[in-house]
C-alpha positions as CSV (number, residue, x, y, z in Angstrom):
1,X,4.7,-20.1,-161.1
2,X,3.6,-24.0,-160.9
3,X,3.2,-25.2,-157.6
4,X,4.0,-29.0,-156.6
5,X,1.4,-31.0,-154.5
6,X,3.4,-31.1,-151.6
7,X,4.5,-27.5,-151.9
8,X,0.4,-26.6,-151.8
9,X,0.2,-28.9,-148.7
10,X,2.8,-27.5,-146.9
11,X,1.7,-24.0,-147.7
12,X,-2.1,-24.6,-146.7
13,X,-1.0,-26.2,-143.3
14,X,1.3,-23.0,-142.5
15,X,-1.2,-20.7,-143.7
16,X,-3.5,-22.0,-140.8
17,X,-1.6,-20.8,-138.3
18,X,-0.9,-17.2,-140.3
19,X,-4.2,-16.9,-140.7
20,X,-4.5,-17.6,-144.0
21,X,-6.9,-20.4,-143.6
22,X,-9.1,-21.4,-146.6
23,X,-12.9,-20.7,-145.8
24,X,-16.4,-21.8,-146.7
25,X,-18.3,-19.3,-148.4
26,X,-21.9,-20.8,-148.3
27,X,-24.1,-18.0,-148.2
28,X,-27.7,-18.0,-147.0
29,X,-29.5,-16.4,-149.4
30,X,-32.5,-15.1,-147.1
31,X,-33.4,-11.6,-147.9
32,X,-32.4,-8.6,-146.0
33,X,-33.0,-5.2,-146.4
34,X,-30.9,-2.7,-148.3
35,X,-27.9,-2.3,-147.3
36,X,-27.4,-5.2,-144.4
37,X,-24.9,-7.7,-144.1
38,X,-26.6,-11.2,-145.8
39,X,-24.4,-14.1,-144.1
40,X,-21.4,-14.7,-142.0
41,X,-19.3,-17.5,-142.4
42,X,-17.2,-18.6,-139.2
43,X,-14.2,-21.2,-139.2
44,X,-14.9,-23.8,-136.8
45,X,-12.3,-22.4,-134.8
46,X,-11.9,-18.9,-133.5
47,X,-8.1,-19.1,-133.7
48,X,-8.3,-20.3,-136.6
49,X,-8.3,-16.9,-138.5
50,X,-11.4,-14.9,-139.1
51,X,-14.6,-15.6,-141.1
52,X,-16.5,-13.9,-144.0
53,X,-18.7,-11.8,-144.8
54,X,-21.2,-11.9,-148.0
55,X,-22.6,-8.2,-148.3
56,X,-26.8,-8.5,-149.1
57,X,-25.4,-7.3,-153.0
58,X,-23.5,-10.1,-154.1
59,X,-25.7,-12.8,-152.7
60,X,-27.3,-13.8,-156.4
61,X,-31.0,-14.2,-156.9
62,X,-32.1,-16.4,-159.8
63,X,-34.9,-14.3,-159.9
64,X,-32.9,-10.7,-161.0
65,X,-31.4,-12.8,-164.0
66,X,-31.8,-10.4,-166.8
67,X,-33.4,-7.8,-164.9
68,X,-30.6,-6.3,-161.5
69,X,-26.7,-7.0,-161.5
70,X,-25.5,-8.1,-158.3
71,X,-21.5,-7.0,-156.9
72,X,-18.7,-9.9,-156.6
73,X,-16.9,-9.2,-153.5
74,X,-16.5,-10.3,-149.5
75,X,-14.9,-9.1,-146.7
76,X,-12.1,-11.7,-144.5
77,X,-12.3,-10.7,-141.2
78,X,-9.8,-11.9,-139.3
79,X,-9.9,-13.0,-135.7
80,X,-7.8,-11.0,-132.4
81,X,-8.2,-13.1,-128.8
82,X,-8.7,-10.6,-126.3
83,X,-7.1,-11.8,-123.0
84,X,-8.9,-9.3,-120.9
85,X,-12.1,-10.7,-122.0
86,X,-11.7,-14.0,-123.4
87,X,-13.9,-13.3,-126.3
88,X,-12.9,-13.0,-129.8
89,X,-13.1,-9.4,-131.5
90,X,-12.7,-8.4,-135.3
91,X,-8.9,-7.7,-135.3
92,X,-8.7,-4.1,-137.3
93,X,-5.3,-2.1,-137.4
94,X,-5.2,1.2,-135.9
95,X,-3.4,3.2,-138.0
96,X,-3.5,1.3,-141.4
97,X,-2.0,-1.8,-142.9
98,X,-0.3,-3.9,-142.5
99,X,-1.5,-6.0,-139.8
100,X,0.9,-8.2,-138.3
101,X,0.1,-12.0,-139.2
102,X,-1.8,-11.4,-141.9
103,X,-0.8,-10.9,-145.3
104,X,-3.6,-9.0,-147.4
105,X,-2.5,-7.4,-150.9
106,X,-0.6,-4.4,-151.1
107,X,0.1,-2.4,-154.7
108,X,3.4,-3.4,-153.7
109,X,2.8,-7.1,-153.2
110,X,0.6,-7.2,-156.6
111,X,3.2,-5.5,-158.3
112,X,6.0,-8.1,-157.4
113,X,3.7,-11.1,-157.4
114,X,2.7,-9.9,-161.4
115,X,6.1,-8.7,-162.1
116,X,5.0,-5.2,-162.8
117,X,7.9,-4.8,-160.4
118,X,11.1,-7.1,-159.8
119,X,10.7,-9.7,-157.1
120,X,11.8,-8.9,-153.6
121,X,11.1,-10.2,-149.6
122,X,9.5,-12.8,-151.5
123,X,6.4,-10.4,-152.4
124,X,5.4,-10.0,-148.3
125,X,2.9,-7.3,-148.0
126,X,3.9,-6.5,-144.9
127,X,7.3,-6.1,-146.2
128,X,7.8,-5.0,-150.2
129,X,7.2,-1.1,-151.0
130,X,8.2,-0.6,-154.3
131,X,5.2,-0.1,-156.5
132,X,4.4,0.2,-159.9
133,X,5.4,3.3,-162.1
134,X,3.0,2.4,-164.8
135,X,-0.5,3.9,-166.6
136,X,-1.5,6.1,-169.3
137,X,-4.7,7.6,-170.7
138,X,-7.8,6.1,-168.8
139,X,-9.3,3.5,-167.4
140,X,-13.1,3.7,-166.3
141,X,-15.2,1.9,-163.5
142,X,-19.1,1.3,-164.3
143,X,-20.7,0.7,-161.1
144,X,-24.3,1.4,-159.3
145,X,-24.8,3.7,-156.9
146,X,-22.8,6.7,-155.2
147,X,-20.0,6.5,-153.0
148,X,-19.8,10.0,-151.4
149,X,-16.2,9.5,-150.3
150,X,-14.9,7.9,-153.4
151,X,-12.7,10.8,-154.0
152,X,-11.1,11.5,-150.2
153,X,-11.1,7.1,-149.4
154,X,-8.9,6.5,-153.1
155,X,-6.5,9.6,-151.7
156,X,-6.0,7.8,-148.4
157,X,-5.6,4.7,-149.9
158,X,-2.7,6.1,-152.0
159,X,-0.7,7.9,-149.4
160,X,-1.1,4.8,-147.3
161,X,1.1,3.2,-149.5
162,X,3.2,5.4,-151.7
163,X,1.1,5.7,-154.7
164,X,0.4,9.2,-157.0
165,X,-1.9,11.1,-155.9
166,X,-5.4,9.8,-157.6
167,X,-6.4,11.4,-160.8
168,X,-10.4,10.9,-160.6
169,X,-13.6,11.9,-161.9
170,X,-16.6,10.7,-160.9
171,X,-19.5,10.9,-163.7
172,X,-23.4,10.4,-163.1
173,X,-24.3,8.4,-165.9
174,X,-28.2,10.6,-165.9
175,X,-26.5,14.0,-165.0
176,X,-28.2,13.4,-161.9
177,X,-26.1,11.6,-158.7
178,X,-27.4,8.3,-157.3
179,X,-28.9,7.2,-154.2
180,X,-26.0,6.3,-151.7
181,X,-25.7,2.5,-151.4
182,X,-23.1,1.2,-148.5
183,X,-22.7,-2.3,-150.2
184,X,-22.2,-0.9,-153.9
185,X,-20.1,1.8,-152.0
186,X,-17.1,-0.9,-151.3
187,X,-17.9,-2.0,-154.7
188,X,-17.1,1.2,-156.0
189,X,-13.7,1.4,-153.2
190,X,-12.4,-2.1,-154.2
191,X,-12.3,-0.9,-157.6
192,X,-10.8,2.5,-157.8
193,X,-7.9,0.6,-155.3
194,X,-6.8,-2.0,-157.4
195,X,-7.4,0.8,-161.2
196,X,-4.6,3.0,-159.1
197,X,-2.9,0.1,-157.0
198,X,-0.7,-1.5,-160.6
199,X,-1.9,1.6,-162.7
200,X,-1.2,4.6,-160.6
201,X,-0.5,7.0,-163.8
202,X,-4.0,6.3,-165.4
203,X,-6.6,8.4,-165.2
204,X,-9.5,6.7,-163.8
205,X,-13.2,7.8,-164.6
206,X,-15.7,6.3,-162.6
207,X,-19.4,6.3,-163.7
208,X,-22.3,5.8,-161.2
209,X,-25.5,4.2,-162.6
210,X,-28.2,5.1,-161.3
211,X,-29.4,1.9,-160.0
212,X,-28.1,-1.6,-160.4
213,X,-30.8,-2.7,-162.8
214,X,-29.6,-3.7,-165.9
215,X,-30.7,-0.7,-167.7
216,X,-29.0,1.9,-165.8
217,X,-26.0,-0.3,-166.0
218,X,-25.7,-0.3,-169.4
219,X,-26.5,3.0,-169.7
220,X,-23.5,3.7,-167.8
221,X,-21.5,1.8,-169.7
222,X,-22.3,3.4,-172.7
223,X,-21.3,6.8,-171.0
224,X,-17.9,5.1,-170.0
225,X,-17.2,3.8,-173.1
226,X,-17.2,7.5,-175.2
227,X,-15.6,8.9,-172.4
228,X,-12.7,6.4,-172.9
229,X,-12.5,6.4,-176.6
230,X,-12.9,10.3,-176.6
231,X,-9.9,9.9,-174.2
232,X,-7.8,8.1,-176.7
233,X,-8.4,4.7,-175.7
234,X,-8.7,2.3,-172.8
235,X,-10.2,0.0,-170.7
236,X,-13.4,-0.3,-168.7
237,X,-14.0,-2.9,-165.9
238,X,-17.1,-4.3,-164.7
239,X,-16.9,-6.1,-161.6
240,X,-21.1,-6.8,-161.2
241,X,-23.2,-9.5,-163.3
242,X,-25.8,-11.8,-163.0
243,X,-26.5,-15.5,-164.1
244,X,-27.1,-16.1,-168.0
245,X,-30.5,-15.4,-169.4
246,X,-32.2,-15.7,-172.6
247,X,-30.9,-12.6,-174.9
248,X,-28.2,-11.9,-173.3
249,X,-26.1,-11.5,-176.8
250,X,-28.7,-8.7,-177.9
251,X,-26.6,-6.8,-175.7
252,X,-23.2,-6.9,-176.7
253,X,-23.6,-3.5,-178.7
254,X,-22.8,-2.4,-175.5
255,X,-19.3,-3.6,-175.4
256,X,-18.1,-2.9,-179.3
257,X,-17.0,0.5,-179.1
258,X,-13.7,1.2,-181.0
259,X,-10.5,2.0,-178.7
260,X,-12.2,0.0,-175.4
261,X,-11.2,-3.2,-174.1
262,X,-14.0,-4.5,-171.8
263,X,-13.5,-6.6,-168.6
264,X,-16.2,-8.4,-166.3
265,X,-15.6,-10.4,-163.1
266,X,-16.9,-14.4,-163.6
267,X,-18.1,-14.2,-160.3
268,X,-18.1,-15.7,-157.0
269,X,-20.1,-18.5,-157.6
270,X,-19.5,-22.0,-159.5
271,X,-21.1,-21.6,-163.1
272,X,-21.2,-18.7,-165.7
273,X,-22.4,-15.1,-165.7
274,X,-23.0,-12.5,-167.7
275,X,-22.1,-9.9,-169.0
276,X,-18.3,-11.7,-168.7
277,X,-19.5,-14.7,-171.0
278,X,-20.0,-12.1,-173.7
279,X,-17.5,-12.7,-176.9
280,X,-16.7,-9.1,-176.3
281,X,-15.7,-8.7,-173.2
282,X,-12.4,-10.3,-171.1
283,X,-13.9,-12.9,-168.3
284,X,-11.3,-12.6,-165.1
285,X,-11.8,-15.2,-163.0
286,X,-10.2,-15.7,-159.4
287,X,-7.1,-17.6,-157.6
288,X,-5.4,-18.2,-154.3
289,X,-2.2,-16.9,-152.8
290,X,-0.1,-19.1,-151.5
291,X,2.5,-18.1,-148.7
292,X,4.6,-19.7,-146.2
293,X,4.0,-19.0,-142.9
294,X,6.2,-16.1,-143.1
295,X,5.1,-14.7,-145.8
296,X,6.6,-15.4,-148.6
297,X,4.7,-16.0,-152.0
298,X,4.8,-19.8,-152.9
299,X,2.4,-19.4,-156.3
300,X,-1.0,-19.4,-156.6
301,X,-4.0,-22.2,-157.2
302,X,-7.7,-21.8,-158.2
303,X,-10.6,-20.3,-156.4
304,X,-12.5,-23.1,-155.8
305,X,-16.0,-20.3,-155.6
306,X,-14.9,-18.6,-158.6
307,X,-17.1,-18.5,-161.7
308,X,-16.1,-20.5,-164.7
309,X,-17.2,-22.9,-167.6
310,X,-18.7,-23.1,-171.1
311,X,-21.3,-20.3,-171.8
312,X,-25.2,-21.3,-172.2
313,X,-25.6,-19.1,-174.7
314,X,-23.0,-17.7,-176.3
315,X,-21.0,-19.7,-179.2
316,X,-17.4,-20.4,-179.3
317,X,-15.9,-17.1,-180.7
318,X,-13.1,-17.6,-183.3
319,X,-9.9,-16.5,-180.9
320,X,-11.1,-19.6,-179.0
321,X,-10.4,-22.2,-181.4
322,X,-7.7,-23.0,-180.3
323,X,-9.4,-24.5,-176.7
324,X,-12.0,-26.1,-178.8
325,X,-11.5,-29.3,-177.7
326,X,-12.1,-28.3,-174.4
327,X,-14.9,-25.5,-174.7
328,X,-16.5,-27.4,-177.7
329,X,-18.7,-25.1,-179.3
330,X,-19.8,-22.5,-176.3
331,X,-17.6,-19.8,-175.5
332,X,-15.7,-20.6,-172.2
333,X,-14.9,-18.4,-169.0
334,X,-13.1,-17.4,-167.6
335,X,-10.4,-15.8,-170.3
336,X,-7.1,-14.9,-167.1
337,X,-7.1,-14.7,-163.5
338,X,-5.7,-12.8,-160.8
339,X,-6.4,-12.6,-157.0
340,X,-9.4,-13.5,-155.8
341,X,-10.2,-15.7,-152.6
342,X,-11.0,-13.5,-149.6
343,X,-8.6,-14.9,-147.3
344,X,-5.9,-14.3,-149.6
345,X,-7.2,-10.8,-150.4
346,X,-6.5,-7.0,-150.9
347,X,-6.5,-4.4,-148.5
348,X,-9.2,-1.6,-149.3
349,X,-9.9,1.4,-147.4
350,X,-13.8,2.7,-147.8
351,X,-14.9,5.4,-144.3
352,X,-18.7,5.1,-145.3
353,X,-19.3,1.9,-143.8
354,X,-19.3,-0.1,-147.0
355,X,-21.0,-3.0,-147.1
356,X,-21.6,-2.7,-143.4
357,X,-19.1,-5.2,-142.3
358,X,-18.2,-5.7,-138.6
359,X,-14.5,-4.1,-139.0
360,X,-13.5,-0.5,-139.4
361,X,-12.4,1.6,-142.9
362,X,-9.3,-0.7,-143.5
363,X,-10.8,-4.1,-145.0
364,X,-9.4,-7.2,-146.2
365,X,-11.8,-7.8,-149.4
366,X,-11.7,-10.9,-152.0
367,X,-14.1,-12.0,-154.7
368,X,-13.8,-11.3,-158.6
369,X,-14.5,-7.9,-157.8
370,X,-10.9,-7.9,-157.0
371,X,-9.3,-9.6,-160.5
372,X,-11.4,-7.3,-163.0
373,X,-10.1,-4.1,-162.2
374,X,-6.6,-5.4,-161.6
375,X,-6.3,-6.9,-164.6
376,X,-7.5,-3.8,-166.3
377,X,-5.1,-2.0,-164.4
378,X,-2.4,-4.4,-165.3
379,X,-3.2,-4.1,-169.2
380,X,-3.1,-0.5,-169.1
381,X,0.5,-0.8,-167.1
382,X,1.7,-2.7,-169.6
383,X,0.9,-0.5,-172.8
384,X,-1.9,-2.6,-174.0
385,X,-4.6,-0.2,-176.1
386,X,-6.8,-2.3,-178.4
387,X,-8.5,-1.5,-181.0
388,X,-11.1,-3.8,-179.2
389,X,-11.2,-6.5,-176.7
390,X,-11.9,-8.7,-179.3
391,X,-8.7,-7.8,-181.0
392,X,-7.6,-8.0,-177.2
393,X,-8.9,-11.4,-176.6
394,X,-7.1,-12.1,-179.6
395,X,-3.2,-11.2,-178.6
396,X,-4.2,-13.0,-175.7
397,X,-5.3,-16.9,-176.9
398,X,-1.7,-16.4,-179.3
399,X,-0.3,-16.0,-176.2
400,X,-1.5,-19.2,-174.7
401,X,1.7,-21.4,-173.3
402,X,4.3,-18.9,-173.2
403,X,6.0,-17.4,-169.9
404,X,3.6,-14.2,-170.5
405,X,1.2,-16.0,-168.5
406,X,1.5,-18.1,-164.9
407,X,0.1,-21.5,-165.9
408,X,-2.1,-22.5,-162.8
409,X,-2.1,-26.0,-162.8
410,X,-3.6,-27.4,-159.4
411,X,-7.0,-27.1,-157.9
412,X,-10.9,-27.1,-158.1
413,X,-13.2,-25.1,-159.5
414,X,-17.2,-25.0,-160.7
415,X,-20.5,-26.4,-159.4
416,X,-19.4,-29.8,-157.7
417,X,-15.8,-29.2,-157.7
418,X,-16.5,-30.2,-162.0
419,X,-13.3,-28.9,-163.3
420,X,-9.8,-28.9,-162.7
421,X,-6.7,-26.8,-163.0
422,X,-4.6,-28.2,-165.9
423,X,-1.6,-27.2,-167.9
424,X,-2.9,-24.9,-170.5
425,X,-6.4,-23.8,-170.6
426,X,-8.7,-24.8,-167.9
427,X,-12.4,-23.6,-166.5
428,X,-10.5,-22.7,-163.8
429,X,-8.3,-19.7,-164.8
430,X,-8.1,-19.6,-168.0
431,X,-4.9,-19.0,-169.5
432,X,-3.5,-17.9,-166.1
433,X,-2.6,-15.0,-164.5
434,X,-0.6,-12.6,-165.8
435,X,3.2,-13.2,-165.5
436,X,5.2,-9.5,-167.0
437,X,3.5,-6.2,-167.6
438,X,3.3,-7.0,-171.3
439,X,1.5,-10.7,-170.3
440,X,-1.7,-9.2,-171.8
């Protein structure tokens, strides 16, 4: 869906009072000890609807660049005005979402706002229930760390709104389980949600590393890609990366086996990262939702934090030739889009305190972290089983144009505001966001 200026206007200006408010996401990247909160964020003003929160994980160090993968996600945590006390509290519902006058992601909202479902109540979370009936065979989640309710967290999650029961394993890429880590923890929440949330009939195998070093990451991935092609064939996201470093394409053996289709999040920062630059592997970049004040889904923009632009190392790869007058000769990011900006986010349920944020086990979480797993989720939905992502990434530039695809077409994006949405493909988004379950 394309939006009009004025529509976008309109929109933002309701939003404020729905608390839907655009944020800064500055971060100060100070470091904190494992496990702590890094930065908060506050609106200017406390009615204005909540702040965020950058967990100490996905604040990026230049210095980890080749060495430690960092997470791609923040929390929204909305503001309640306590009269009593005339101080403003975290607002947290008390018996699961949704939470009146605010409209995070449901399955059901995703589903009608991707047409995995058809549209209804104008895709209000707080209204829609009718979620998807899609996935098959596997989709697997490489992340660092243990979550030790994983497992008990994914069944809440489902029963809280309608979905399958979860069919999970959990895999220790050494044999041996991780160290627990709260902030990786609602990395590894935020992902199995949105695998099950448009996929609710795929397995999902999730594979803890052992660490977040780039080692034990790819290690894991390794052990997630045979399990998948043992499996018949599938998809494995990765929502963690790093900024580009020198070798990076020495390690794209690690995202060739036959029967996978890779996905990376861009990241939550203007500029590129790896391993979602890498010819082999689908870059999902971020958007906004746009409501009314009541709710009702207008379209989407960009993400102005979300990662994006022409690779520093990596060449053009030949399903991009298409774009080459806009990529030149580097391969450009991100590839499609979904969901992304935290104050238009996703609900997540995590009990372990992940990330340690200031609001109970219901969260409202955005970042890429978000876009990779659902649009793994929504290529599994619709049927899609490549022989490789390259193949993949193939079907998916000859789709460029056509009503498979939401063209998002207003809006900035990358380090000084650099790029911006066009018809087509842009920095910004890519080709778009998906638009029917067969869009990928």
């Amino acid at each position: 869906m394309r939006l009009s200026s004025e529509k976008v206007l309109v929109a933002t200006t309701l939003m404020i009072g729905a608390a839907q408010a655009q944020v800064s996401t500055n971060v100060n990247t100070q470091q904190t000890a494992p496990g702590s909160v890094a930065a908060i964020t506050r609106q200017s003003s406390p009615t204005a609807g909540g702040y965020v929160v950058v967990p100490t994980s996905s604040v990026p160090n230049p210095g980890d660049r080749g060495k430690i993968a960092h997470t791609n996600y923040r929390f929204f945590v909305p503001y309640q005005e306590t009269q009593a006390q005339s101080q403003t509290q975290a607002a947290t519902p008390k018996l699961g979402p949704p939470l009146a006058g605010f409209f995070f992601n449901t399955p059901a909202s995703l589903a009608c706002i991707y047409s995995v479902v058809s549209a209804s109540s104008g895709c209000d979370p707080n209204i829609v229930t009718k979620v998807s009936t899609y996935g098959s065979k596997v989709i697997a989640i490489v992340d660092a760390y243990h979550n030790s309710s994983a497992l008990a967290d994914l069944q809440t999650y489902s029963t809280q709104f309608g979905l399958p029961a979860p069919n999970l394993q959990i895999v220790y890429a050494t044999g041996v389980q991780p160290p627990v880590d709260f902030n990786w923890a609602g990395e590894e929440a935020l992902d199995l949600d949105m695998a099950h949330a448009l996929a609710p009939n795929a397995k999902i195998i999730l594979v803890e590393a052992a660490s977040n070093s780039n080692a034990d990451l790819l290690l894991a991935e390794d052990v997630a890609s045979g399990l998948v092609a043992a499996a018949g064939g599938g998809q494995v996201s990765n929502s963690w990366g790093q900024g580009e470093f020198v070798g990076e394409t020495t390690l794209d053996s690690h995202f060739t086996t036959p029967k996978v289709v890779y996905f990376a999040s861009t990241g939550d920062d203007p500029g590129t990262q790896w391993p979602s630059v890498s010819a082999n592997i689908v870059a999902v970049g971020g958007t906004t939702v746009v409501r009314s004040a009541s709710g009702a889904f207008l379209g989407e923009t960009t993400w102005a934090s979300g990662g994006g632009g022409p690779s520093t190392y990596v060449a053009r790869p030949t399903y991009q030739n298409g774009i080459a007058g806009v990529v030149g000769t580097a391969r450009g990011v991100p590839d499609v889009s979904a969901v992304a900006n935290p104050s238009t986010g996703v609900w997540v349920y995590c009990s372990t305190g992940c990330g340690n944020a200031p609001i109970n086990s219901w969260f409202g979480i955005g970042g890429t972290s978000v876009s990779s797993p659902l649009v793994a989720a929504l290529t599994n939905a619709a049927g899609h089983f490549g022989v490789s992502t390259f193949a993949e990434l193939k079907s998916l530039y000859a789709l460029l144009g056509s009503n498979r695809f939401n063209d998002i077409t207003l809006g900035l994006c990358g380090i000084g505001s650099a790029y911006s949405a066009v018809a087509g493909w842009d920095f910004c988004t890519g080709v778009g966001t998906p638009h029917t379950p067969m869009g990928l």
